[in-house]
C-alpha positions as protocol buffer text, in pm:
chain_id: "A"
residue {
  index: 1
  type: UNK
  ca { x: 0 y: 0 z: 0 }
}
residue {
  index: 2
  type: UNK
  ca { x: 151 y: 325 z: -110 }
}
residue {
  index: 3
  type: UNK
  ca { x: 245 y: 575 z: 214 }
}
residue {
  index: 4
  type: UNK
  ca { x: 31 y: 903 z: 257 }
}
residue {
  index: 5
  type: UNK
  ca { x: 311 y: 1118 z: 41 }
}
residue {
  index: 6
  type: UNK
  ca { x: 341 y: 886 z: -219 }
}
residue {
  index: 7
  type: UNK
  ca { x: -61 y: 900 z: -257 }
}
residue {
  index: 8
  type: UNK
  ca { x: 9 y: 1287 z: -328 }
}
residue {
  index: 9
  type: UNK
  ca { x: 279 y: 1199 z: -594 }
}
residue {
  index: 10
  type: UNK
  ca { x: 37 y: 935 z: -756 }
}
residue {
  index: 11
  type: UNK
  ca { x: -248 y: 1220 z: -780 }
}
residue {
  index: 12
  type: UNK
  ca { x: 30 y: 1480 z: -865 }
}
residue {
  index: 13
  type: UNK
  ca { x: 121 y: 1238 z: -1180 }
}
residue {
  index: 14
  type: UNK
  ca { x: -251 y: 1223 z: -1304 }
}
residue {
  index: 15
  type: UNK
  ca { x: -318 y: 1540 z: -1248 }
}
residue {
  index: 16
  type: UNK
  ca { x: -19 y: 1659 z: -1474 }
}
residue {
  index: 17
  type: UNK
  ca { x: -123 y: 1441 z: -1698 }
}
residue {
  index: 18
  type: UNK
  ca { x: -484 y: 1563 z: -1780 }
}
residue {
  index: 19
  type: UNK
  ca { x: -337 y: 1909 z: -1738 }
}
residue {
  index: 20
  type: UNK
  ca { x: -48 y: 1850 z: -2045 }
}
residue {
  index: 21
  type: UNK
  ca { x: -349 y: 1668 z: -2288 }
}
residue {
  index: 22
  type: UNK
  ca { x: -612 y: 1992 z: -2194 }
}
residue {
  index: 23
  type: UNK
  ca { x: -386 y: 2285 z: -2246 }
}
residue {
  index: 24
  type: UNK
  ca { x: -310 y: 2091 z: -2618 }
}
residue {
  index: 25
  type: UNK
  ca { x: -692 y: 2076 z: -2689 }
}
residue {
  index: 26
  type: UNK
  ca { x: -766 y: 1700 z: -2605 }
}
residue {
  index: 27
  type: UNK
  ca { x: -1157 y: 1616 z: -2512 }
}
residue {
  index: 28
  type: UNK
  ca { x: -1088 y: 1362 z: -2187 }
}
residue {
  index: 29
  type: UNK
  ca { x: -1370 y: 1089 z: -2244 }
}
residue {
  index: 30
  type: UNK
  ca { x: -1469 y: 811 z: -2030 }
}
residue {
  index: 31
  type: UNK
  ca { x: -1627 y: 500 z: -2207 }
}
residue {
  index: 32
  type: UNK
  ca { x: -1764 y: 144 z: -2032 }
}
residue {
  index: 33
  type: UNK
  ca { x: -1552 y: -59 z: -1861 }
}
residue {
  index: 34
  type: UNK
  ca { x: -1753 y: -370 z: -1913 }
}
residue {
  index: 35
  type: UNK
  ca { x: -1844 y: -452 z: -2255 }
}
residue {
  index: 36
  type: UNK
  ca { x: -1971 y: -774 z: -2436 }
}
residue {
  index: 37
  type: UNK
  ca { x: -1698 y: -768 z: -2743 }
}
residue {
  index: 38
  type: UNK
  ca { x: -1331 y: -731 z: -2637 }
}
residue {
  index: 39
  type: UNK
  ca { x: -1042 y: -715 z: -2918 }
}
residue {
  index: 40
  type: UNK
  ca { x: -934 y: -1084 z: -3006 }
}
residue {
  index: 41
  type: UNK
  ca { x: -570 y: -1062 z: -2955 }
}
residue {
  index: 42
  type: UNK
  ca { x: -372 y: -1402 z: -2897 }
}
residue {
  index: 43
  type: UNK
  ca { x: -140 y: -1215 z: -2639 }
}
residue {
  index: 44
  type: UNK
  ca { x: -427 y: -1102 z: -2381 }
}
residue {
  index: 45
  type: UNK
  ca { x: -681 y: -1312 z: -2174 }
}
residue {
  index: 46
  type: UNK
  ca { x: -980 y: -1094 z: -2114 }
}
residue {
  index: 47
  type: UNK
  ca { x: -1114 y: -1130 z: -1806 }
}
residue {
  index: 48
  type: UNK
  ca { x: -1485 y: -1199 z: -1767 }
}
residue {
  index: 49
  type: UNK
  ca { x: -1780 y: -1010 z: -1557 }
}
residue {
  index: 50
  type: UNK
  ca { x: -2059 y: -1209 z: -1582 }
}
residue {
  index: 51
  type: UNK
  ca { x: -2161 y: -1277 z: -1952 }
}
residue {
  index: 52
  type: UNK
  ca { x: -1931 y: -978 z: -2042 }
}
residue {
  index: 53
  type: UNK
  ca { x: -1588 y: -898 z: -2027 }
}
residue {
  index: 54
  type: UNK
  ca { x: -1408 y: -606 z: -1848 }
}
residue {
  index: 55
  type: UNK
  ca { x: -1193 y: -390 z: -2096 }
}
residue {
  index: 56
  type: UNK
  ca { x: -803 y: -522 z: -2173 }
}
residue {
  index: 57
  type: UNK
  ca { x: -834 y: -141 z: -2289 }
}
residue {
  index: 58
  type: UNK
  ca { x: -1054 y: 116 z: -2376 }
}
residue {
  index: 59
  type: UNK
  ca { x: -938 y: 146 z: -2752 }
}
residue {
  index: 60
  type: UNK
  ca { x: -1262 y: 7 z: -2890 }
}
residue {
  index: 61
  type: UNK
  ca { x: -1455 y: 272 z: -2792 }
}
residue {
  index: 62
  type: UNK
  ca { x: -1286 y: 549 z: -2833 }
}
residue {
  index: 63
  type: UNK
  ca { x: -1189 y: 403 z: -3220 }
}
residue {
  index: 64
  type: UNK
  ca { x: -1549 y: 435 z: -3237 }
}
residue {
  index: 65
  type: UNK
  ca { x: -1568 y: 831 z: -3106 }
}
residue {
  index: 66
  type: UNK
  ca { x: -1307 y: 886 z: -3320 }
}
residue {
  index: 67
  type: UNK
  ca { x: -1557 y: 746 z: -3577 }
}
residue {
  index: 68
  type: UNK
  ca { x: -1784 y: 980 z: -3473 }
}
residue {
  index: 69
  type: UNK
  ca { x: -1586 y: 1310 z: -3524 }
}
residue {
  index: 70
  type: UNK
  ca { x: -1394 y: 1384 z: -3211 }
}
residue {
  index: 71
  type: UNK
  ca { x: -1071 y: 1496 z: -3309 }
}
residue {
  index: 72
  type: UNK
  ca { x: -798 y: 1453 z: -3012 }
}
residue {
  index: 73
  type: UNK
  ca { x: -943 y: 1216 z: -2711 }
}
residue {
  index: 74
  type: UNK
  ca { x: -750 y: 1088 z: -2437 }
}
residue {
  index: 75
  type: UNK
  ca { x: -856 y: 882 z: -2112 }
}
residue {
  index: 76
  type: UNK
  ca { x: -749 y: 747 z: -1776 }
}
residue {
  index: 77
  type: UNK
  ca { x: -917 y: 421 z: -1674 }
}
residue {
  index: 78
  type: UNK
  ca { x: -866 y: 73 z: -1506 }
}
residue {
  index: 79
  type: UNK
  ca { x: -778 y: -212 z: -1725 }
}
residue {
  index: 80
  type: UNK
  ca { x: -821 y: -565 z: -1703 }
}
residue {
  index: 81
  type: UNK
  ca { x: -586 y: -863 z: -1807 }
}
residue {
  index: 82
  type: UNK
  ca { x: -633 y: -1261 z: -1677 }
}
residue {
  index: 83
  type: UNK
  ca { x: -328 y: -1419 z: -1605 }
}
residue {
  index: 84
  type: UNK
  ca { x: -87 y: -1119 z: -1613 }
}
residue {
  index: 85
  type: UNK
  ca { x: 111 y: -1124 z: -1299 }
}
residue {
  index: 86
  type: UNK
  ca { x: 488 y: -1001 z: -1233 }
}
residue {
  index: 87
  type: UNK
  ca { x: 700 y: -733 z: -1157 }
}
residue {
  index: 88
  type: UNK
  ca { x: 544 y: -505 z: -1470 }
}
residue {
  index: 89
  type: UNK
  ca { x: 247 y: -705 z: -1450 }
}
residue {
  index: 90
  type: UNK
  ca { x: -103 y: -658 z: -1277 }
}
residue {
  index: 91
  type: UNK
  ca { x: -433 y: -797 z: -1345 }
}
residue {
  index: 92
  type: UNK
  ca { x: -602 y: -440 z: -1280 }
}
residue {
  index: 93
  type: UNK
  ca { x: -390 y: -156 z: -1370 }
}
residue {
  index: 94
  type: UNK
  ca { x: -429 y: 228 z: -1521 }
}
residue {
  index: 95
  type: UNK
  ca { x: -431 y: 324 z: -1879 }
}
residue {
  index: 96
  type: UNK
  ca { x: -342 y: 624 z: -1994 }
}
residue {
  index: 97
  type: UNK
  ca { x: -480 y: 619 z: -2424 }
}
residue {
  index: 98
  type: UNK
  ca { x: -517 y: 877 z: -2636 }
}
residue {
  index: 99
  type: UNK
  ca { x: -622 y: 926 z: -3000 }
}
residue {
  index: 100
  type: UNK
  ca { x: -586 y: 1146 z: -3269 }
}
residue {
  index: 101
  type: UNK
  ca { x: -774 y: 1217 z: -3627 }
}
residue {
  index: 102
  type: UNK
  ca { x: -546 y: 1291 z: -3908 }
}
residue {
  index: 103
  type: UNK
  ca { x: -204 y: 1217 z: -3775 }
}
residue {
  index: 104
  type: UNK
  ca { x: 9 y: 895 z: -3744 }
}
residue {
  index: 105
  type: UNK
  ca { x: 280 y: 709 z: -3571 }
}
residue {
  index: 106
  type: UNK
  ca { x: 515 y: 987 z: -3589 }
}
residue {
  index: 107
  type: UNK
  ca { x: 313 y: 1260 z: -3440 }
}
residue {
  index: 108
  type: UNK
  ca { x: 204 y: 1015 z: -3120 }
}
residue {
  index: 109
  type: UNK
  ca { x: 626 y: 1009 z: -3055 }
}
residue {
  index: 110
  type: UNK
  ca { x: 611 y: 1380 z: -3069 }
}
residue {
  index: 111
  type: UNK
  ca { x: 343 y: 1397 z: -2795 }
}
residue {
  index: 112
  type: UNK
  ca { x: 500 y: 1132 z: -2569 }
}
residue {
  index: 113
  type: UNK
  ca { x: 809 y: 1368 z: -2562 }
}
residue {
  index: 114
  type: UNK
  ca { x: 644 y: 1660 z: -2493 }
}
residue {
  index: 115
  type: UNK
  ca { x: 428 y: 1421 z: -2215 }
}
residue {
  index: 116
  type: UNK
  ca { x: 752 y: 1321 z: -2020 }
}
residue {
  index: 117
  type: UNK
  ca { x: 907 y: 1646 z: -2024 }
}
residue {
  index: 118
  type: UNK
  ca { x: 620 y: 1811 z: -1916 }
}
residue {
  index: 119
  type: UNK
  ca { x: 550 y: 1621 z: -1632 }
}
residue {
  index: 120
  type: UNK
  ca { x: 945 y: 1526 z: -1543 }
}
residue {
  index: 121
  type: UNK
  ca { x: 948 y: 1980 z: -1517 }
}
residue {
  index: 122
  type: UNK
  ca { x: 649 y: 1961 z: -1336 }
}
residue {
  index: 123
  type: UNK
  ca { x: 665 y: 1686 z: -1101 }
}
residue {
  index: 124
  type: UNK
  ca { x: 1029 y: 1797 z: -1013 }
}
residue {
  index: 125
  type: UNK
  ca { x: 938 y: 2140 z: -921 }
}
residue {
  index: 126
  type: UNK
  ca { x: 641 y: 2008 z: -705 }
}
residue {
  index: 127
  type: UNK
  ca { x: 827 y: 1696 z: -564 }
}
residue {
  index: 128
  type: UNK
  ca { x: 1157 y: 1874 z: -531 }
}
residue {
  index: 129
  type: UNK
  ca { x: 1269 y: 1734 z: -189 }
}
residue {
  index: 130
  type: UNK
  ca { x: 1125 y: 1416 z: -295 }
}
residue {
  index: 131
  type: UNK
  ca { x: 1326 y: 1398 z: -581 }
}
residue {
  index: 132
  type: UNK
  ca { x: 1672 y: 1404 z: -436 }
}
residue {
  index: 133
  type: UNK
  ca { x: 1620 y: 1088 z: -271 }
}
residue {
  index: 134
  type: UNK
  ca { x: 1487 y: 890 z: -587 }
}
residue {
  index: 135
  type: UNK
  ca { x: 1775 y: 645 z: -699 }
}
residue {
  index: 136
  type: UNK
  ca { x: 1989 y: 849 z: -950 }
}
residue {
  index: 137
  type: UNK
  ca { x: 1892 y: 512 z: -1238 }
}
residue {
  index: 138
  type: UNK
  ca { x: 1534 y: 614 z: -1177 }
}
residue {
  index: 139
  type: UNK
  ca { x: 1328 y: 877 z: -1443 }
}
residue {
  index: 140
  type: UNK
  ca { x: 1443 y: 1171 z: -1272 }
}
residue {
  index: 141
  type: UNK
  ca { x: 1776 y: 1162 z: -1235 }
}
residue {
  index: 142
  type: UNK
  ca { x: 2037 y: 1126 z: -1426 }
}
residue {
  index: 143
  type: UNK
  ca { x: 1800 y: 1056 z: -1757 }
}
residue {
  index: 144
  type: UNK
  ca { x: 1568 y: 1357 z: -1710 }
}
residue {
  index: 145
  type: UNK
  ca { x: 1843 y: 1548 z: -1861 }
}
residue {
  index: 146
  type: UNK
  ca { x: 1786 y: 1388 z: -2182 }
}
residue {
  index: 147
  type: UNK
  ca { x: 1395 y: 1437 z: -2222 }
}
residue {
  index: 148
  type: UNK
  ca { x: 1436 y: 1775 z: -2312 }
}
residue {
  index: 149
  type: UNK
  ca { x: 1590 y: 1667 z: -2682 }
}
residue {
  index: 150
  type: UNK
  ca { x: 1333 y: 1379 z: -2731 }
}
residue {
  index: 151
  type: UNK
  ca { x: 1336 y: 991 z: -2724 }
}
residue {
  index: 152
  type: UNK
  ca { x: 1589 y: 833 z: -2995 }
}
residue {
  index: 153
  type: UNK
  ca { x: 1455 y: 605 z: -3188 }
}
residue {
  index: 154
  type: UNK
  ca { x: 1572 y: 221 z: -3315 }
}
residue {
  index: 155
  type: UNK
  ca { x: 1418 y: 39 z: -3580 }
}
residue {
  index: 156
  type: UNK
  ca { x: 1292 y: -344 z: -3447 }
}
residue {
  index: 157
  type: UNK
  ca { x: 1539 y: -424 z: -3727 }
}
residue {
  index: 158
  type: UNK
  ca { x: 1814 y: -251 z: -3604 }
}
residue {
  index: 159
  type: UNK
  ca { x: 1792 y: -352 z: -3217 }
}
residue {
  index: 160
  type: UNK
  ca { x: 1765 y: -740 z: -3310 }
}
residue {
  index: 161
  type: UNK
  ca { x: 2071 y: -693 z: -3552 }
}
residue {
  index: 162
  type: UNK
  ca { x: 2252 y: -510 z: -3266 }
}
residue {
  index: 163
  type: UNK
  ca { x: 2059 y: -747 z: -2917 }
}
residue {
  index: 164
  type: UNK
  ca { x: 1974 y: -1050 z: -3040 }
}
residue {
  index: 165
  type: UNK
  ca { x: 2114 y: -1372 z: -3083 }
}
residue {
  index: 166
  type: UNK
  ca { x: 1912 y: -1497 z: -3417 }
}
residue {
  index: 167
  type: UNK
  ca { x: 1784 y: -1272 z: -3676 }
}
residue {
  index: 168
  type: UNK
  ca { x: 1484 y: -1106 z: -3684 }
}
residue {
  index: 169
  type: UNK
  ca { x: 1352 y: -1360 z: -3967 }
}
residue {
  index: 170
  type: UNK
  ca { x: 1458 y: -1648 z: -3790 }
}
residue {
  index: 171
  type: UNK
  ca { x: 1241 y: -1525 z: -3475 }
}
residue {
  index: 172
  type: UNK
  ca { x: 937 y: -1494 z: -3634 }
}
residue {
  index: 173
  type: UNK
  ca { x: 995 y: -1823 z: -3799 }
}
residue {
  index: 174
  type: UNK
  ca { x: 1010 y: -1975 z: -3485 }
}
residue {
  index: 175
  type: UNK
  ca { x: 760 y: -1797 z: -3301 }
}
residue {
  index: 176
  type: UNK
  ca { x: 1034 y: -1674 z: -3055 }
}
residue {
  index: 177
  type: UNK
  ca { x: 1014 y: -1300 z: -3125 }
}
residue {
  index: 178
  type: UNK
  ca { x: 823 y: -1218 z: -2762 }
}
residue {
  index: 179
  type: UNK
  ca { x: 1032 y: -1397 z: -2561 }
}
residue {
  index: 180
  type: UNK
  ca { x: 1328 y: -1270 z: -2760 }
}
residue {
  index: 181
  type: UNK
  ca { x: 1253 y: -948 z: -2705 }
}
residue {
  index: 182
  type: UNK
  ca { x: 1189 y: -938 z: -2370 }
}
residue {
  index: 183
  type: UNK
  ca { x: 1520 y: -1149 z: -2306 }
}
residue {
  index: 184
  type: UNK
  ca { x: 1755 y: -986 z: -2505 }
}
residue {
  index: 185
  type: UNK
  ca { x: 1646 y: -683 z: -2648 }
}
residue {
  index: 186
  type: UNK
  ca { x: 1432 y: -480 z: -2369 }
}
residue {
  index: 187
  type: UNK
  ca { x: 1683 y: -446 z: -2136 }
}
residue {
  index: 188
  type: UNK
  ca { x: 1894 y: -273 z: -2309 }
}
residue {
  index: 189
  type: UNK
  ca { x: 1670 y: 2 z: -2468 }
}
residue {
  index: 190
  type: UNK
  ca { x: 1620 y: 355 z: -2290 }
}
residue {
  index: 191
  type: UNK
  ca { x: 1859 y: 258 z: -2022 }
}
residue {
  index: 192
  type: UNK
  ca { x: 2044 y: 640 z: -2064 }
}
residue {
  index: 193
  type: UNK
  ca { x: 1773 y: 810 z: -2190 }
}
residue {
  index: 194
  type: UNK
  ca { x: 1390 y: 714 z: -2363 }
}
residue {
  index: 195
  type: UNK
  ca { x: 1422 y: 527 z: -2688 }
}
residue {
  index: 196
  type: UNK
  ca { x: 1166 y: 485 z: -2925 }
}
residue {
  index: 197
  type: UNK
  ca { x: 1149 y: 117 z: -3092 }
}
residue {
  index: 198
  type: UNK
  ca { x: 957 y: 95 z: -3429 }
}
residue {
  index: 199
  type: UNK
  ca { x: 849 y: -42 z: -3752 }
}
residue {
  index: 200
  type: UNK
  ca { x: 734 y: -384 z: -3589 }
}
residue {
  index: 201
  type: UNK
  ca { x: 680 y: -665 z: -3805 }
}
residue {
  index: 202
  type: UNK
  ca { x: 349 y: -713 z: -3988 }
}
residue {
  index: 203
  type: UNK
  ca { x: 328 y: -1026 z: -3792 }
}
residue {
  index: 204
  type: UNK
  ca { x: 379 y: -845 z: -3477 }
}
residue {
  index: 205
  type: UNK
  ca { x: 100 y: -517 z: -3521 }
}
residue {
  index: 206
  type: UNK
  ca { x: -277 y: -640 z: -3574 }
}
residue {
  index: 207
  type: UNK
  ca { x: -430 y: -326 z: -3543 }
}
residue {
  index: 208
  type: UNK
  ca { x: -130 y: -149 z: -3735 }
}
residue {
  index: 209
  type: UNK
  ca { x: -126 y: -9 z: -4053 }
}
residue {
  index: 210
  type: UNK
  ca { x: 132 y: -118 z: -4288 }
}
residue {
  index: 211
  type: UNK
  ca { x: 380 y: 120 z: -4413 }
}
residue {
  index: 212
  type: UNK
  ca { x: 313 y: 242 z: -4754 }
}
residue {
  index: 213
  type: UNK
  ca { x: 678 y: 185 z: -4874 }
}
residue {
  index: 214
  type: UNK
  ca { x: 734 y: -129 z: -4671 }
}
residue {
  index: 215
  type: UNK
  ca { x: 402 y: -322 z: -4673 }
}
residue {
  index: 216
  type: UNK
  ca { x: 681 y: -644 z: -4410 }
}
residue {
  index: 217
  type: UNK
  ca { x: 689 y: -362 z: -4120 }
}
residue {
  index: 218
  type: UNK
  ca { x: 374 y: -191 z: -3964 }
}
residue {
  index: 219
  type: UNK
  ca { x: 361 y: 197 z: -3839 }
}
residue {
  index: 220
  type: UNK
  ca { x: 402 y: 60 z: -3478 }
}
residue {
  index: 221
  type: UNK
  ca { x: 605 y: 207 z: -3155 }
}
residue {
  index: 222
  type: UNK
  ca { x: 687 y: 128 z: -2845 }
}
residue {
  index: 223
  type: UNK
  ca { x: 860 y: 388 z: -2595 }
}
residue {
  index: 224
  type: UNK
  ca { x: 1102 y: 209 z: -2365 }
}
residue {
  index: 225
  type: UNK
  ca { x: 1295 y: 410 z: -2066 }
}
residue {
  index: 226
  type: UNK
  ca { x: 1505 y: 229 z: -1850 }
}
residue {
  index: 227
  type: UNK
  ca { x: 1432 y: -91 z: -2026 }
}
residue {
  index: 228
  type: UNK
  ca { x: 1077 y: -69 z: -1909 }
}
residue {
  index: 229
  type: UNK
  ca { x: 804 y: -29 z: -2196 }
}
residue {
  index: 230
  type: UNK
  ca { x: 580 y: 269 z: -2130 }
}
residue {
  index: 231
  type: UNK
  ca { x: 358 y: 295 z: -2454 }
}
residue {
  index: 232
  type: UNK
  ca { x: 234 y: 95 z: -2729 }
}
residue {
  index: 233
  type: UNK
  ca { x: 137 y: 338 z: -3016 }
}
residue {
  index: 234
  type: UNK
  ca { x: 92 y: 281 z: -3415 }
}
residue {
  index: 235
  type: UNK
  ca { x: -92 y: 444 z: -3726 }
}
residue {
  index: 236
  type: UNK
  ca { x: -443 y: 297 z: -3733 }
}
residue {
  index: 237
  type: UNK
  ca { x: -562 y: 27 z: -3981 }
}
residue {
  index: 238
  type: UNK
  ca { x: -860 y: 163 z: -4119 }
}
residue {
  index: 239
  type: UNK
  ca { x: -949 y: -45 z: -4377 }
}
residue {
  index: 240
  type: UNK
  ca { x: -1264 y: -259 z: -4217 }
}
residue {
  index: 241
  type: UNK
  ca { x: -1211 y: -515 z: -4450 }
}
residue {
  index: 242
  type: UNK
  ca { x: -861 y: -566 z: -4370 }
}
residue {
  index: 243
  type: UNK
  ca { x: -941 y: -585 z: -3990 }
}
residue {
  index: 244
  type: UNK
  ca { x: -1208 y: -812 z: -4044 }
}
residue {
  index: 245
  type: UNK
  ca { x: -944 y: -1074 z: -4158 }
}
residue {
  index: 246
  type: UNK
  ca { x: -717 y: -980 z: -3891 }
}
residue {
  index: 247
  type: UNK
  ca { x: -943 y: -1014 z: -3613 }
}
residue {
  index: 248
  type: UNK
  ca { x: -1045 y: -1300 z: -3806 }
}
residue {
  index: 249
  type: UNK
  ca { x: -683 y: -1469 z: -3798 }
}
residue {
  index: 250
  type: UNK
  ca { x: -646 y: -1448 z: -3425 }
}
residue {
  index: 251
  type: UNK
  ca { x: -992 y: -1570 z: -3334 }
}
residue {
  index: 252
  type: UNK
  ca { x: -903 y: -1888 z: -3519 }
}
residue {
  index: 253
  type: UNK
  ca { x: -579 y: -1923 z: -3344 }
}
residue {
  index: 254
  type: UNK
  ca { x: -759 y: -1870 z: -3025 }
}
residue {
  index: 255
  type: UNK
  ca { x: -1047 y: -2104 z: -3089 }
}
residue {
  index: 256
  type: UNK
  ca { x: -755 y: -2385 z: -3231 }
}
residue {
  index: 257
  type: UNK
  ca { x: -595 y: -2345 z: -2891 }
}
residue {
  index: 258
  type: UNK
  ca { x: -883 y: -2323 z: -2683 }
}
residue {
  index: 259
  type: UNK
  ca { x: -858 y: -1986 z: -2572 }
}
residue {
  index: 260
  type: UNK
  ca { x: -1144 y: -1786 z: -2442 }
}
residue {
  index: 261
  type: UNK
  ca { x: -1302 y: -1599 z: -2785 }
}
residue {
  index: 262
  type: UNK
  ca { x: -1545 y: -1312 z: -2752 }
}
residue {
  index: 263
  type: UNK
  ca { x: -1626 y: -1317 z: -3104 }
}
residue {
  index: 264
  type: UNK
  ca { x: -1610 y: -1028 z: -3387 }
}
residue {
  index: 265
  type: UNK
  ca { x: -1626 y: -682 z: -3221 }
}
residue {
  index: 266
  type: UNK
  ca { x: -1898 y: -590 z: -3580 }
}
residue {
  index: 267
  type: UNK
  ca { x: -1967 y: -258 z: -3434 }
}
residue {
  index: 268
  type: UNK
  ca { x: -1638 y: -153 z: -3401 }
}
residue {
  index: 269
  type: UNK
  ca { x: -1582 y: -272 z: -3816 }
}
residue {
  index: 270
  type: UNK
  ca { x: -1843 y: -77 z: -3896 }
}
residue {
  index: 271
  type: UNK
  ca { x: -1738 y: 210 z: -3760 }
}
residue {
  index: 272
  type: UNK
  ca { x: -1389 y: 202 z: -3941 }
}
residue {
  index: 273
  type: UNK
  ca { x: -1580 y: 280 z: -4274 }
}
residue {
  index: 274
  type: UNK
  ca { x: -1619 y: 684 z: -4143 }
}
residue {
  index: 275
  type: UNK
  ca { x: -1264 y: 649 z: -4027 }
}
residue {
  index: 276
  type: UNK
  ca { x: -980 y: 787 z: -4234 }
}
residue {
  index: 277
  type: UNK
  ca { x: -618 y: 879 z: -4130 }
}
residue {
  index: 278
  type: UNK
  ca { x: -571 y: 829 z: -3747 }
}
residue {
  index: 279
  type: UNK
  ca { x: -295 y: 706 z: -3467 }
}
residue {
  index: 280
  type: UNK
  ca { x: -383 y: 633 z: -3071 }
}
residue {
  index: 281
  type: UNK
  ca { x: -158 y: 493 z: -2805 }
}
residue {
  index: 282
  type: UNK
  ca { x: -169 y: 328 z: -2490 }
}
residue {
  index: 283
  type: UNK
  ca { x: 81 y: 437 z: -2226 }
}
residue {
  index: 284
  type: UNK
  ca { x: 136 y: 281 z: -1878 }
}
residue {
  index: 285
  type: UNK
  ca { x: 106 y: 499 z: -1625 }
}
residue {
  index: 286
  type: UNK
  ca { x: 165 y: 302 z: -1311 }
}
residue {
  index: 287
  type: UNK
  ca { x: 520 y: 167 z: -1475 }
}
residue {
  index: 288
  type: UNK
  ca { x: 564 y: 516 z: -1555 }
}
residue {
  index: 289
  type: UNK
  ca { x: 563 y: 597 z: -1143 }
}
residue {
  index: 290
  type: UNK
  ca { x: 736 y: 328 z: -1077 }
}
residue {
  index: 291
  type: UNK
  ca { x: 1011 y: 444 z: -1250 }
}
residue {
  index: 292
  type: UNK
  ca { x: 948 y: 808 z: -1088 }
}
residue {
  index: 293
  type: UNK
  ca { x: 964 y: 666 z: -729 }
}
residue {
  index: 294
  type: UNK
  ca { x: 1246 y: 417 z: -796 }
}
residue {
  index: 295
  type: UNK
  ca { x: 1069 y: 107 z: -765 }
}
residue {
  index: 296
  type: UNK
  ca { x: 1141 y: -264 z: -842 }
}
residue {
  index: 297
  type: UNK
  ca { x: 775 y: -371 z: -898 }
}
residue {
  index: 298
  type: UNK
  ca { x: 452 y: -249 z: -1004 }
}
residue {
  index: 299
  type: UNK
  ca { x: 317 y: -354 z: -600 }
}
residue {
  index: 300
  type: UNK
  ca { x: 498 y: -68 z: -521 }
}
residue {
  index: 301
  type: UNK
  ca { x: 340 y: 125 z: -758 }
}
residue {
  index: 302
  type: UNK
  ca { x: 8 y: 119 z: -689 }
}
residue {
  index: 303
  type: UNK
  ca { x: -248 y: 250 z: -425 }
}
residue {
  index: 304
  type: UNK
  ca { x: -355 y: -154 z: -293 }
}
residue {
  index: 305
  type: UNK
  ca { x: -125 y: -431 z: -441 }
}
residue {
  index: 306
  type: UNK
  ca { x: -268 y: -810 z: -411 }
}
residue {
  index: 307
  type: UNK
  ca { x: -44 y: -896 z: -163 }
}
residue {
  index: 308
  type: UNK
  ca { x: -248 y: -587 z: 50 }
}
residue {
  index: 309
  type: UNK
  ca { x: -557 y: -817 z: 56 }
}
């Protein structure tokens, strides 16, 4: 259970956070947490409420506002995972997502620069005391220098030819890119200062669109500091008939391996057709105070951890 000052830097964080996505003229939206059509992914269990299932993440939804002609959405919300347990793992954890019209991948990096470094300034000047005693491998210290110029960035490409141990083709082949890349690669990516890693794999991106002049790699990123993922964004597939297939590919795998299938999410296809150009992203929020406070686990992390039960 998180002490009575680290409750005031948790609320600090989100605070700063809905304060950096209103002054750049985001609509905060909240959308239902239970729902009876989750995304079919092969990588997530959903966890079920009843005949329902409680969101692995909002993105559905607010696809579907998007849809409906907001322009730049973003929302803080509980999410819910089966089976996920670990040290960046939690069954019920907050989701920071936000979403925006006419852009892609690249603009998405741009605002989770301008995120950090906003709320690195901010939480510093608040926190300052605070601060000094944070371990100097944490977010703010020695690598809070570096937000000001921006995340790097490192192709998927480049990081397995430079981390790991078989080529990139040779871990898709053999279904070892995951584990791979949480073995070999993660740990050494934003360890000095945030990296961005991008252009995943087709194989690797479901709801990704494929780059124009590379249809093997999808407009996918995911921001690393520390060797801790924070954010999952991409440039969204909005071709409904090309999702259909998608989705369509990884409930088969689920059904051929058992898995628990919530079938075709129809109203969320439908709602691609008014969709045209557009780019969200998901971004961790308790690993991201984690790595503020200097902490090993997400139990630390976290108002009530399991353990507090």
């Amino acid at each position: 259970m998180l002490s009575l000052p680290e409750l005031h830097m948790r609320a600090a964080l989100l605070r700063l956070v809905r304060a950096y996505f209103t002054r750049l003229g985001f609509l905060e939206v909240d959308t239902p947490v239970r729902q009876p059509v989750v995304i079919p992914e092969r990588n997530i269990i959903p966890l079920q409420a009843g005949n329902w299932f409680l969101q692995a993440s909002p993105e559905l939804c607010m696809k579907r506002l998007l849809a409906a002609g907001c322009e730049k959405i973003f929302q803080l919300c509980p999410c819910f995972r089966d089976e996920e347990r670990g040290r960046l793992h939690l069954e019920e954890f907050m989701m920071l997502e936000w979403y925006r019209n006419g852009a892609d991948y690249s603009d998405l990096m741009e605002d989770c620069n301008g995120l950090l470094e906003y709320v690195a300034e901010n939480f510093r000047a608040e926190f300052a005391e605070e601060c000094r005693s944070f371990r100097t491998s944490s977010f703010y210290g020695e690598a809070a220098i570096n937000l000001q110029g921006g995340g790097g960035r490192l192709s998927v490409a480049e990081a397995f030819d430079r981390y790991s141990p078989v080529s990139l083709r040779q871990a898709l082949a053999t279904e070892k890119f995951e584990e791979i890349l949480v073995v070999n690669v993660e740990p050494h990516l934003g360890v000095d200062a945030p990296v961005f890693l991008y252009d995943y794999p087709k194989e690797q991106a479901s709801l990704a669109k494929l780059k124009d002049d590379d249809p093997s790699v999808a407009e996918r990123f995911e921001l690393y500091v520390s060797g801790v993922e924070l954010a999952n964004g991409f440039s969204e597939l909005t071709d409904a008939c090309e999702q259909k297939r998608r989705f369509q590919d990884e409930l088969n795998f689920l059904r051929g391996n058992n898995r628990r299938v919530t079938g075709m999410p129809e109203r969320f296809i439908e709602a691609l057709e008014n969709l045209d150009k557009a780019a969200g992203v998901a971004f961790g929020v308790d690993r991201l105070f984690m790595l503020m406070l200097g902490k090993k686990s997400l139990d630390e992390a976290v108002s009530f951890a399991a353990s507090d039960f």
